[in-house]
C-alpha positions in Angstrom: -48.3 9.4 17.7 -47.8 10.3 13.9 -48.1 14.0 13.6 -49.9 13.8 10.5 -52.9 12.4 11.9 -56.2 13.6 12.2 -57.6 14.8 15.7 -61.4 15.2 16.5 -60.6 19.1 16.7 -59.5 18.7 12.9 -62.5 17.5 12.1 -64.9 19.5 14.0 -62.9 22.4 12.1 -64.0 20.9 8.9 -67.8 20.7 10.1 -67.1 24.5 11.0 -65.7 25.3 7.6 -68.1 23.2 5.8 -71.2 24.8 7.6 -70.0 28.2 7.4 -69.5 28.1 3.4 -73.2 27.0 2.9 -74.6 30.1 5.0 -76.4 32.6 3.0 -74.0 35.4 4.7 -71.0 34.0 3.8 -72.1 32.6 0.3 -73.6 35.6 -1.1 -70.9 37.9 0.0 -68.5 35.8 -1.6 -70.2 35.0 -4.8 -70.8 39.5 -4.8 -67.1 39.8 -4.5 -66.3 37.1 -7.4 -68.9 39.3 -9.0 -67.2 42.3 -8.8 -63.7 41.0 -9.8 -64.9 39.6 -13.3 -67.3 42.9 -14.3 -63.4 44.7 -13.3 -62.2 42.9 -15.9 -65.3 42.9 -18.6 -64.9 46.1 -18.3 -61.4 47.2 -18.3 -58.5 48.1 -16.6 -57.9 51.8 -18.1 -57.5 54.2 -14.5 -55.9 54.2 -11.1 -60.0 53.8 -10.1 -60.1 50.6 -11.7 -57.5 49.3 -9.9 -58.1 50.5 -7.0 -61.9 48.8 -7.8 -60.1 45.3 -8.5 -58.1 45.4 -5.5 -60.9 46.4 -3.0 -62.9 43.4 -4.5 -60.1 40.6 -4.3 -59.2 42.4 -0.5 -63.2 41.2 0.3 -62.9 38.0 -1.6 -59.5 37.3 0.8 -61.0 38.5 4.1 -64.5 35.9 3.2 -62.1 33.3 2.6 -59.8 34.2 5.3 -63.1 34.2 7.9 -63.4 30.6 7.0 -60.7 29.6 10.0 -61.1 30.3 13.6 
């Protein structure tokens, strides 16, 4: 069997990640962490706290993404 093809548990993980990126949970967090990374930068990058602001936003934005596989 070719190892590149597709098994029924590929797919059902595409249902998964497909149903789980139109959940209100999942889509609001995600759109609140995008959010948060572009007012960072509207607003400048002048201190250690914005920094520390930008990289606790993208560290959210990772872990919702990162939730998408089992």
């Amino acid at each position: 069997m070719n190892s590149k093809s597709v098994t029924s548990s590929d797919l059902n993980g595409f249902k998964d990640w497909r149903s789980k990126i139109t959940e209100a949970e999942w889509l609001g967090q995600t759109l609140a962490s995008l959010c948060w990374v572009v007012s960072v930068f509207v607003y400048g990058l002048s201190s250690i706290g914005d920094y520390l602001q930008l990289f606790a936003a993208l560290l959210w934005l990772f872990a919702n993404i990162a939730s998408l596989k089992k």
